[in-house]
Each structure stands twice: as C-alpha cells, then as structure tokens.
N, C-alpha and C positions, 0 to 999 in steps of 0.2 A: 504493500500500500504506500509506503515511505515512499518508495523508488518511481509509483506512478506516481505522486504527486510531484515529487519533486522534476520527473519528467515533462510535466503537464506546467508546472512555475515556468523550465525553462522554454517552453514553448511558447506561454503567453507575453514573458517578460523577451524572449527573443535573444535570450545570452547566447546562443551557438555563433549567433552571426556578427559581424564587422560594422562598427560605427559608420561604417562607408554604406555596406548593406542595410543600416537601421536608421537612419536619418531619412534618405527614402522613404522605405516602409511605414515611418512614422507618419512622414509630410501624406504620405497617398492615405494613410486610416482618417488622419485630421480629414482634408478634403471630403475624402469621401462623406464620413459622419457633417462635415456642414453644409455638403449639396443634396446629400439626402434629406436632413432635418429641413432647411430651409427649400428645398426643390416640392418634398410631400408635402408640407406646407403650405406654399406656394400652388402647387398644381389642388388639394383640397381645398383652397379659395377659390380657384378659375375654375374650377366643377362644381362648385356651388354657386357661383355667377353664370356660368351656363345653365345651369338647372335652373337657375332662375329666370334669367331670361329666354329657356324654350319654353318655360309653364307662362310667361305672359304672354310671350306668339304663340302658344297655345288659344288661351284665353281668349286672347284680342280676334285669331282667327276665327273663332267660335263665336265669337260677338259680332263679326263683323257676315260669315256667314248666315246666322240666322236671322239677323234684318235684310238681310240680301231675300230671303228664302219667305222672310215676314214678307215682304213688301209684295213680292209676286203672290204671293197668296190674295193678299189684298186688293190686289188689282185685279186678280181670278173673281173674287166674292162680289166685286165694286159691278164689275161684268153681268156677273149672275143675277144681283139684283135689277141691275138696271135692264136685264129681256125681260123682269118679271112684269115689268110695270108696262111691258106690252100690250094694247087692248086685242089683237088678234090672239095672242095664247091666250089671255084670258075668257074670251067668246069661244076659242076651243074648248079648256075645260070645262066652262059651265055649261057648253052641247053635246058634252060628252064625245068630242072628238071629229062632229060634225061639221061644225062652222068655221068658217077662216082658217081652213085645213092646211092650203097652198100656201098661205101669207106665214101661218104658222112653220110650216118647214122651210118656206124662204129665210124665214126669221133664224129658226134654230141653224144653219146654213151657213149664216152671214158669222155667227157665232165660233166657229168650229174654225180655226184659224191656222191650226199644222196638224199633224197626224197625231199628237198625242189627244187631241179630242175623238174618242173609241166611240162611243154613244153618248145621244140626249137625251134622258128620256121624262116625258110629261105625264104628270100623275093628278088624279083627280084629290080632293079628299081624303077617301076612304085608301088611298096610298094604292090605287089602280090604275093600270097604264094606260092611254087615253092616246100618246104618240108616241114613235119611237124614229130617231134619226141617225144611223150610223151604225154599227158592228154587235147586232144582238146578241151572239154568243158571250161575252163577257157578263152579262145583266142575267142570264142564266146560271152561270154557275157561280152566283152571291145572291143572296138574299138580301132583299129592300127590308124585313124587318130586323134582321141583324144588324143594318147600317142606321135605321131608324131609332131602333134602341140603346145604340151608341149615341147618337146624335139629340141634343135637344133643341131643333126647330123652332122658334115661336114665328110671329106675324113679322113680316119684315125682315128677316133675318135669313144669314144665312151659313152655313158651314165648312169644314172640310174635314173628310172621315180621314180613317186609318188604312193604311196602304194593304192591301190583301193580295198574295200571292196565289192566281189560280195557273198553275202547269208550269208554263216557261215565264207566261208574264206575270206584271205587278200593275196592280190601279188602286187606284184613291177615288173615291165617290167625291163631288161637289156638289153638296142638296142647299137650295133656294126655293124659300115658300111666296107661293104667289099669291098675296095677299086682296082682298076686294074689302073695301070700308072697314080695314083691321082686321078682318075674317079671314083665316085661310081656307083659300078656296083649289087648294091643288100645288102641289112642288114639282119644279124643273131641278131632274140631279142628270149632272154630266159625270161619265165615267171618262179620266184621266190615266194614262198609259204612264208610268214609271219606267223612263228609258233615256238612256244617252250613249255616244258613241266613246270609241275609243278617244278620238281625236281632241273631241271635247273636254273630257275627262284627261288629257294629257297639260290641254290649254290651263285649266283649271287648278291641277296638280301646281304649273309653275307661277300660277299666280298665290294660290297658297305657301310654293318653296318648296326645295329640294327635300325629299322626304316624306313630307306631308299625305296623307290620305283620309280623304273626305269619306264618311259612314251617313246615312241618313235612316232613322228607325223611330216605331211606334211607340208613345212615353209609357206603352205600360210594358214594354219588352219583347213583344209579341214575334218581330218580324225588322230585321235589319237587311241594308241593302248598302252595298257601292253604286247604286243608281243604273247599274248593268246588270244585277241579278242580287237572289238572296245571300246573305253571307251566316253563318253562325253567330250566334248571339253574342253581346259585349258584357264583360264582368264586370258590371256599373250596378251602381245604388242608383234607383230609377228615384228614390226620394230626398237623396242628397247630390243634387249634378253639381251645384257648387265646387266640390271638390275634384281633386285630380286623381286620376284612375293610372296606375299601375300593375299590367299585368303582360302574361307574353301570347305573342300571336298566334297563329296557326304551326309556322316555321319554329317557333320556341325561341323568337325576339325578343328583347325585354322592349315594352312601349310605353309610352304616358299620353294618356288624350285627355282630351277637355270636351265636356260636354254643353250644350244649349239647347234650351228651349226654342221651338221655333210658334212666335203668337199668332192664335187666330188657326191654330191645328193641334190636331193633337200628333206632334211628332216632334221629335230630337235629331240636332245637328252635332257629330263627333266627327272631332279633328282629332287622328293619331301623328305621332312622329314616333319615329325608332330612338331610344335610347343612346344607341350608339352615334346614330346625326346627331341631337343634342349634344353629347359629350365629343364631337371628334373635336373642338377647339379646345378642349383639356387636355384630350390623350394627344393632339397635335402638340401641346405646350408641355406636355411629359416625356415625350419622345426629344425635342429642342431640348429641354433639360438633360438628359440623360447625355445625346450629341456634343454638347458644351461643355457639361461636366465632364466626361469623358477626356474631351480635350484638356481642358484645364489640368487633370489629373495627370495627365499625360506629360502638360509641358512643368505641373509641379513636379513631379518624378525626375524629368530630366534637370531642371533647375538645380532643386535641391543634389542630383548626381554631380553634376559641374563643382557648387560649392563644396559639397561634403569630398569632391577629389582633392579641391585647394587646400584643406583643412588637413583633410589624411594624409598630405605629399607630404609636408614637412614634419610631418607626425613618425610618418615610415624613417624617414631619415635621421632622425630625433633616435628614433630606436635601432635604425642598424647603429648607428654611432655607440648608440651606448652598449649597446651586446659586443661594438667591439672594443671597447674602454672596458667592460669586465672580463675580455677575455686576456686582455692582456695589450691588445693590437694598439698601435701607434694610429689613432680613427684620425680622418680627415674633420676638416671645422665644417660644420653645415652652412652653405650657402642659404642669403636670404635678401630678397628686396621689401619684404612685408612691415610695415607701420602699426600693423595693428600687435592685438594682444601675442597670438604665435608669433610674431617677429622679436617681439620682446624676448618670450620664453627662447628662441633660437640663440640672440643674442647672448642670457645669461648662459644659458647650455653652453655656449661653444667659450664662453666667461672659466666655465664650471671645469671644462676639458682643457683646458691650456694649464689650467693649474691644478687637474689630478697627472697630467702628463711632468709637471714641471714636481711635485709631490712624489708620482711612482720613478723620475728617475734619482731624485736624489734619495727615496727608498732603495731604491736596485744597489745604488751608489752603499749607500749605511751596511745593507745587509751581505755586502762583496766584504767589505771590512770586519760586518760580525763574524759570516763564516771562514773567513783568516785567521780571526782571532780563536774562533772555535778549535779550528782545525789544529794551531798551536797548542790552544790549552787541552785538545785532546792529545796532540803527540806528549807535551809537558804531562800528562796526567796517565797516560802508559807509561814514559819511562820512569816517572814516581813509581809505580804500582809494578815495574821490574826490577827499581830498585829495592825498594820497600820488600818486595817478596824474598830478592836476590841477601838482602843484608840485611837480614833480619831471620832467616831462615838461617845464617853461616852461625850466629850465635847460639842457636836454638839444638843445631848439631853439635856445639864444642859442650855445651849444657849435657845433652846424653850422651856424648862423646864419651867425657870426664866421670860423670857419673857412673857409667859403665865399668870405667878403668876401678875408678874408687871401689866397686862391688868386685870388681873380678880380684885385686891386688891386694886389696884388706880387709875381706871377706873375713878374714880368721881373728882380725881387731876389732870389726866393727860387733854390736851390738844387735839386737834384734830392734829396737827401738829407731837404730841407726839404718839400718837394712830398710825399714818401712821408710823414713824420709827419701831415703835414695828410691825407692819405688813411686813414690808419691812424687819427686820430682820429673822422674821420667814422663810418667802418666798427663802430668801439667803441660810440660813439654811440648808432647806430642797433642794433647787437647790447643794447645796455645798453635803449633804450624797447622792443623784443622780449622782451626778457627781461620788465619789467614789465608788459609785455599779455599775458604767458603766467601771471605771478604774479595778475594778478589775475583772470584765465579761469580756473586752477585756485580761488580763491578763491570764486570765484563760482558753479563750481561743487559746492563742497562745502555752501555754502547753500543751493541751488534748489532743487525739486522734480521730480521727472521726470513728465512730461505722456505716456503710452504712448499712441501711434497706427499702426496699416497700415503696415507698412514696407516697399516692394519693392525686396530689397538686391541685388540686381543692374540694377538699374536705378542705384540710388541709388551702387553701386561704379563703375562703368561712365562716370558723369560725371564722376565723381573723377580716373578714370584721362585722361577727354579731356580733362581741365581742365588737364593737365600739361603741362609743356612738353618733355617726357623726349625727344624726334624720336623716331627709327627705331631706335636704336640697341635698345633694351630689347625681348628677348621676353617677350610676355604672353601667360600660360596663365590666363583665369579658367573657374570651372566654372557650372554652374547652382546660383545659392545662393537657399535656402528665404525666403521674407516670412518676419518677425518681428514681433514687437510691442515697441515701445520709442519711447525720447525720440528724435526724429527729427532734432534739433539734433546731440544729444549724441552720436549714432552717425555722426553725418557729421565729427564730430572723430575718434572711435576710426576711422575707416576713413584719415580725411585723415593721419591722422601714423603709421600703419602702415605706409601704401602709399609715403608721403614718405620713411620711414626706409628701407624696402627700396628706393627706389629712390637713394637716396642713399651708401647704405655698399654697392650694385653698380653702381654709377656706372666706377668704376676698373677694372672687371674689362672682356675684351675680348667677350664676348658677355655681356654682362648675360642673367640671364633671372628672373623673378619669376610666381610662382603661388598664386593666390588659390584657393580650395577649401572645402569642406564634409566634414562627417559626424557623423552619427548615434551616440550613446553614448547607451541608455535613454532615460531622458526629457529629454534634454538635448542642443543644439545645439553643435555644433564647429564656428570659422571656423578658416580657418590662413593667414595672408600668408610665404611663401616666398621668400627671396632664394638665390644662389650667390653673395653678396659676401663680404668681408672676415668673416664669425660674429665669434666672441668665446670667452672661454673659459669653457665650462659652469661651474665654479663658481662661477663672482659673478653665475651669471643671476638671486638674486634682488634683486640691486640694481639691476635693468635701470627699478624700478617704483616708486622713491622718488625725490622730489625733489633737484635738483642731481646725482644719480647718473651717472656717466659714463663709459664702459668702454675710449674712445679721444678725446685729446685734440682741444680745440675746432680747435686749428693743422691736424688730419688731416679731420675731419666738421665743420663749423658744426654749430651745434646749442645749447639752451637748457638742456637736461636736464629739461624738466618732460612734455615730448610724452607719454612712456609712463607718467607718473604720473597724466596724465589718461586714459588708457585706462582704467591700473585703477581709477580713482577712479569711471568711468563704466559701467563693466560691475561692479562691488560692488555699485553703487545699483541693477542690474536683476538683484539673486541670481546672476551667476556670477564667473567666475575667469580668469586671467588669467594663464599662463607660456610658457615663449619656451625651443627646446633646439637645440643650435650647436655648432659645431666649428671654430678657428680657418682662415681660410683658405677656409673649405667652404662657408661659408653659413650662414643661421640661418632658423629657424621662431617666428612668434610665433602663440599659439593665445589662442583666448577662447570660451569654451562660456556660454552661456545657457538658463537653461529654455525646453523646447520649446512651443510653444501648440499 
C-alpha cells in the first residue's frame, strides 16, 4: 500500500520528470483549467442566450402566425355573413329551395373563389338541405349534427369548426346563420379543403427561418396537420399553451415549440424548431473555444519550452561544472551574458570555483608536504621500532644469558630460595621480549595494508585448533563456518588468540568445553568463540580491547594484554566490530561480525 501511494505522490507531484519537462506541463494544466472554467462558463451563458432568444422567435412567430391565421378567418366569416344578408338565398330558404334558385347559385358561385371552397351548402331551419353547390361527397361522410353541436350559432353570427380528417383529405366547416328580423331562418356552411403545396410551404418555412416548422391542430387535440396531411399528435398541455413544450420528434430530435391560439376558431398555431438550430450558435462558440484554446495551449507549451531551455542551459552547466569540481577536475568558468537573477548565481558560482580551485591546490600543495613528512616519520618510526627491538632484546639475552651461567656454575652454592629468583628472572625475561614482539606486531600492524584473498575459515580454524597442545581434556564444538574475504595473515592472529584465550581462562574448569560458530545478521557475518571458563564481569567488557587492558591478574592467566587489541585492530581494518558478553564464573562469548561477500 506504502509503495502505491507513494507511486501515485510521484505521479501527481510529477518528480520523475525534469524542470524542463515540468514547467511545460504545468503552464498546459494552468491553461487548460482557465479555458475550461472560463470557456464552460462562457459557452453556458451563450446557450442560455440562445435558449433564450429561440423561445422568443418562438413566441413572436407564434404570435405573429396566429393573427396572420386570425385575420383570414375573419375575413372568411366577414364573407359568410355578408351572402347571408342576400334577399335571393333568403327567398330560397323560406320556399324551401324553390324561388330565386338561379340567382341563388349564381350567388353561392360568385363566393367560391379557388379550389379550396369543396361545397356550399344551404340549410333551412330544421338544419335540412335546401341547396347544394360544389363537391357533395365531402358533406356525406361528416355529419351536420356533429359540427352543429360543436358549434354555437346564434342570429347573426357566424363560425369556424374543427378541421376533420375524412380519407386523404382535411376540411373545416364554415357555418353562417341566415338571419330574417333576428330569427334564424336557415345556415349557409361552406366546406373548406385543408391543403397547401410543397412550394408554398417551403416559401413559408423561410419566412419563419431556417429550421422552423409550422403545425396547425384542433384546441382540444383531436387532429394535427403540417397543412399537407395529418401528423401525430403534439405532447402539449392543450390548457397551459403559454408555456414552452419540450419534447422529441418522430426522428428522436430534441424540439421546443411554442404554441397559439388562433381567435375566432377553435384551433392552434405550433411553431417547432430543432434544438440543435437553437443551440448551433453555442456549440459554434464551443467549438471556437476549444480551436483557440487549443492554440493558445499550444503556443503556451512552446513558450514556456523556449524559457524553461534558457533557465535549464545555465543550470546544466552550473552542474556539469560542479560534478567536475567534486571530482577533482580543473572545471572551466561558466560562460554568461544574463543580468538577471541566474546570471548573478553564475557569476558567484564561477566566484565560488576560482577559489575552491585556488583552496584545492594549495590543499594538494599542504598534503604533498604532510605525506613527506608522514613518510619520514614512518621511516623514523620503523627504525625506532628496529632499534628499540634490536637493543633492547641484546640486554634481555645477557639477563638469561648470565642467569643461566649463575644456575649452571653455582648451582652447588646457591640456595633453593636463590635457584627460585634465578627462575623467576628468567620467566620475566622472557615475558618482558613477548611482551615487545606483541608491541611491535600491534605496531606493525596499525601501519600495513590488508592484502584481501579466499579465505576457507574452517579449514584455516581447524589447524589452529590441531596446532594446540590442549590433549583431550577440552571439548570442541566447531560448526560449518562460511569462506570470507580478508588479510589471510591477519585473520590467523584474530582466530590464534581467540581460541588461545578461550582455551586458557577454561583451562581450570573440570570439563572445559569451547565453541566456535557462525550466523547471519543482514549483510553481515557473525563469528563467536565460546568458552565455560572463568567470564569476567560484563561491565568492563569494553576494556577487554585496549592495550595493557587486563581483567585478571598476570599471577592467575599469563598473558600480555595486547592479544584482543589486535583482534580489534584487525577486524576495524576489514569494516567490522568486535564485542565479547560474560558472566563471572559462567563463561564468556567473544563475537566479530564482518561484511558478508
């Protein structure tokens, strides 16, 4: 989980990539987020001003249709009444069809003015037909009391029914009561043809605008038409037309119309437009948005490219220079014409390099002289340490030289008391020139070098151990211990005075037992030599590993005190460490871990 998120940080923060690469990237998120936020923005006001202004050319076309639509009506009725007030149709109806018969169809005749006047026909009273002028099939298949009981007639008046679909065609009745002294004495209804051509209906279209399509239908829903045939019905509230209608077409268009009243009929004027005409001046300004933006993003990307190159050149240079000031290398000064802030920083930079260059040589300069001087005090400090060995060893011989002589030549004078000093001199003697081949074995090895080769340390433990004179008494536990890589000299000292020390302070005990072992900690090797002898007490274990250090007197253990200073002396020089943990009585453990190869 750690490792996705922290994969998912560097991804959003963008660390894999180059200031060069992220300056860019940055400039193109900005852009983007402020031509999106203000572009949607922007485009959800121009679509709400178009929405707005196609619902009022909705509206206004709808208004301005249905007084277009009123007026001819009106002028149809204005018609109607005025044949009524004819005295020949009137002498026809009241002779039941007999009198002024000729005048009467000249009359009704003169009336009938294009082809959508279908039939006239003249009715007495009792709503029976008296004359007829034009296309009687149409007046057959409608009923005169279905259009009458839609219709309320009075004296004077006159109407216009509702558009009825019989077969292919469409008509609309136009009933006018023929009035005599306020009495109706008979109705003239003309049947009206519901038709128009393609042509017309194309005229019309561009007079309403690209898009637009004209509906005309009955206000109580019955029956809608494009004015060239029926269409399926509109999903309107026939009692709230006020409002704008939303819904989609036959094709599955999204549309909005507007609906009118048309007065003086019962029928409705709907104007649809398509959705999509409404908004193409949006999606046209969303598309320009997006085109501009585009660009813009484009020429920010590369802008920012150009600056973020001029910013990173002297930056790159900045850095080869100093990778090669830490490497050692004698860097060239970085070139620079820049005023601003990186011209500055170049300036002190190359400030910075003249004077670690003029620092590292008079360092080179100091440290030719230190190691001159090393080098002397190392030769002065060998031939001390040959003489020191050389003249100081001659005295140490005439010491048991003489002493020797003393025991062998007055052996029969001396004393037993006298005998033990000349032993006891010996013994010091010879502790004293051990003592300085242990001083100058650590000495000599604080100056060497370590030489790493194939170590097989069980092999190499193993002859250590047969090389001993310990007899039978000691049990040995060793385990399978791992090859290493080290000074092959110098690891046969750490194992020789390890195995010595253990076997020397469980010397006393009556089953001695001693174990040698391994183990593994990370990348790093554990030895451990194990006694059950005499331990010591854990707190002064760390002066087990300093010179002359000594934790039981020489009278109890012989010993020099330098053996475990050379361990640690010898496992520092190959990176590891060196401690030792005990309990008086019980035994002690001494460890040394090494990096693993």
């Amino acid at each position: 989980m750690k490792k996705y998120l922290r994969s998912l940080y560097r991804s959003i923060t963008f660390t894999g990539l180059s200031i060069q690469q992220r300056l860019p990237l940055l400039v193109c998120l900005l852009l983007c987020s402020v031509i999106l936020t203000f572009g949607f923005a922007s485009y959800y006001g121009v679509k709400q001003a178009a929405a707005d202004t196609g619902k009022n050319r909705l509206r206004m076309l709808a208004d301005n249709l249905s007084t277009m639509f009123t007026q001819s009506s009106q002028s149809l009725i204005t018609l109607m009444l005025a044949t009524t007030k004819n005295e020949a149709l009137q002498k026809n109806i009241l002779s039941g069809g007999t009198a002024s018969q000729n005048e009467t169809v000249s009359l009704l005749n003169k009336i009938k003015k294009d082809s959508s006047w279908v039939l006239l026909d003249v009715l007495d009273s009792a709503k029976t037909p008296v004359l007829q002028s034009g296309y009687t099939g149409a007046a057959r298949s409608l009923s005169l009391d279905t259009i009458f009981s839609e219709l309320n007639v009075g004296p004077n008046t006159c109407a216009v029914g509702k558009i009825y679909a019989t077969g292919d065609s469409m008509y609309y009745p136009v009933v006018a009561s023929v009035t005599d002294k306020n009495k109706i004495i008979g109705y003239l209804v003309s049947w009206r043809l519901v038709s128009s051509t393609k042509q017309s209906l194309e005229q019309l279209s561009k007079l309403l605008g690209t898009g637009a399509t004209l509906y005309v239908g009955n206000a109580d829903g019955s029956l809608w038409t494009n004015l060239m045939k029926p269409v399926p019905r509109k999903p309107i509230d026939n009692q709230n037309i006020q409002q704008y209608f939303q819904y989609k077409d036959q094709r599955g268009n999204n549309v909005i119309s507007a609906v009118q009243r048309i007065a003086t009929t019962k029928w409705l004027v709907l104007v649809e437009f398509s959705e999509q005409t409404i908004m193409e001046s949006a999606n046209s300004f969303l598309n320009w948005i997006f085109i501009v933006g585009g660009i813009l993003i484009t020429l920010g990307i590369l802008l920012t490219w150009i600056m973020s190159y001029n910013i990173i050149k002297p930056l790159n240079q900045l850095t080869a220079s100093a990778i090669g000031i830490a490497s050692g290398e004698r860097t060239t000064l970085v070139k620079t014409t820049r005023l601003d802030e990186l011209g500055k920083l170049v300036k002190a930079f190359n400030t910075m390099a003249e004077k670690i260059q003029l620092t590292q040589s008079d360092l080179e300069t100091k440290i030719r002289e230190r190691t001159k001087e090393l080098e002397t005090a190392k030769n002065e400090m060998e031939s001390f340490s040959y003489s020191v060995s050389h003249d100081l060893r001659a005295p140490l011989r005439g010491i048991i030289g003489f002493t020797s002589i003393l025991e062998e030549d007055y052996t029969d004078k001396l004393d037993d008391e006298a005998k033990r000093i000349c032993l006891q001199i010996k013994k010091n003697t010879i502790k004293m020139g051990n003592l300085i081949d242990d001083l100058l074995a650590f000495s000599k090895l604080g100056r060497s070098d370590i030489m790493k080769t194939h170590i097989n340390t069980s092999r190499m433990v193993q002859e250590i151990v047969d090389g001993l004179n310990s007899g039978e008494k000691i049990k040995w536990n060793i385990q399978s211990l791992p090859d290493i890589k080290g000074d092959s000299n110098a690891f046969t000292q750490v194992w020789v005075n390890l195995i010595t020390n253990a076997v020397k302070y469980s010397q006393n005990k009556e089953c001695p037992e001693i174990e040698i072992g391994t183990t593994q900690q990370g990348k790093q090797t554990v030895f451990f030599v194990k006694d059950n002898g005499v331990g010591f007490d854990q707190r002064y274990a760390g002066n087990l590993f300093k010179v002359f250090q000594r934790l039981h007197s020489s009278t109890e253990f012989e010993g020099t005190g330098i053996g475990l200073a050379i361990v640690e002396k010898v496992i520092s020089k190959h990176a590891g460490r060196v401690w030792a943990e005990a309990e008086k009585e019980k035994g002690a453990v001494f460890y040394f871990e090494i990096p693993a190869e």
